[in-house]
C-alpha positions in Angstrom: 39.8 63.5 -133.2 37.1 64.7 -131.2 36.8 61.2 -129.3 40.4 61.2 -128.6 39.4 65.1 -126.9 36.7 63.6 -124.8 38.5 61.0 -124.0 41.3 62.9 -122.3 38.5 65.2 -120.5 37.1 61.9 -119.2 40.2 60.8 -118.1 40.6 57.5 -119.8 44.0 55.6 -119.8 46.8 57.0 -121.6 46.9 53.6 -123.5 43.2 54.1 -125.3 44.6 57.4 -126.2 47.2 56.2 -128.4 45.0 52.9 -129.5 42.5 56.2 -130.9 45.5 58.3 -132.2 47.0 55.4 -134.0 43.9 54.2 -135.8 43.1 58.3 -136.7 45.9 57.9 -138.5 45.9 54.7 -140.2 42.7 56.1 -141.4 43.8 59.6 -142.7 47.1 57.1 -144.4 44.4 54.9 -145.9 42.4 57.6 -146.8 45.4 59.5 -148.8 46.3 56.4 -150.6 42.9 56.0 -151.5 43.1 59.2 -152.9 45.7 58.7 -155.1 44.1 55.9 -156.3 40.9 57.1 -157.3 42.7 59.8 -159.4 44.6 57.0 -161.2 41.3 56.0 -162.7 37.9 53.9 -161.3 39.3 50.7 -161.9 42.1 50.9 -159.3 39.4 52.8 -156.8 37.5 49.3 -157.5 40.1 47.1 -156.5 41.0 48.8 -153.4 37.5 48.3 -152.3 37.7 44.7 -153.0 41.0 44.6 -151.3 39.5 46.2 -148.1 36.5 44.3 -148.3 38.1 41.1 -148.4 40.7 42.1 -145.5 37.7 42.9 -143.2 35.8 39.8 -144.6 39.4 37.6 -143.9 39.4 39.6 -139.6 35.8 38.5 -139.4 36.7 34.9 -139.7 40.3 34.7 -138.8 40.7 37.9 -136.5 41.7 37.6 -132.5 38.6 37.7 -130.5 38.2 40.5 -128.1 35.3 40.2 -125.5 33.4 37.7 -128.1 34.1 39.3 -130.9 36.1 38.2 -133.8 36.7 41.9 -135.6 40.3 42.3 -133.8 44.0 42.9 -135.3 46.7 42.1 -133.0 49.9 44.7 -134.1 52.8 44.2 -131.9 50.5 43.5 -128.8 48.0 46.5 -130.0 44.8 45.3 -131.0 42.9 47.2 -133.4 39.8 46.6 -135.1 40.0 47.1 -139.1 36.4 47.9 -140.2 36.4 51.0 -137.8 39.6 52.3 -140.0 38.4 50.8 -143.6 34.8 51.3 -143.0 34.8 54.7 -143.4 37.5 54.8 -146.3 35.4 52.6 -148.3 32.4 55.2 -147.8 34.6 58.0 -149.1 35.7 55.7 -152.2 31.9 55.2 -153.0 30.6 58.4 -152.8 30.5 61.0 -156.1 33.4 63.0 -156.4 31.6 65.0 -159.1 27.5 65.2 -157.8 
């Protein structure tokens, strides 16, 4: 959120404002549903992480290319790049909830 912020005091384009908003909240979504899952028990937490490891392993080869780089989504004419949305769910998933 605090990108989006500087963003706006720097001025940028309305457009990269939303692109930032959208994938804030495709995170926090992917984050809750993670959530759930780890309370439904380790072994579902485990196959999420497969199943987002394997969707940014499947945009690394197959994804649109953006300025030489193959990491892109295309949504409805909105590119967005996965790993910066799952990336950090994944981290959440494989750190302790109980230390």
């Amino acid at each position: 959120m605090l990108g989006v912020v500087y963003m706006a005091v720097a001025g940028a384009p309305m457009r990269y404002l939303g692109i930032n908003l959208s994938a804030l909240a495709m995170g926090l979504t992917m984050l809750a549903l993670l959530c759930r899952i780890m309370a439904a028990g380790q072994r579902w937490t485990d196959g999420a992480i497969m199943t987002m490891a394997g969707a940014l392993l499947a945009t690394a080869l197959f994804g649109s290319q953006v300025d030489g780089a193959a990491r892109w989504v295309s949504l409805g004419g909105l590119a967005i790049q996965p790993s910066l949305i799952l990336l950090p769910v994944m981290l959440a998933a494989f750190s302790p909830t109980n230390p």
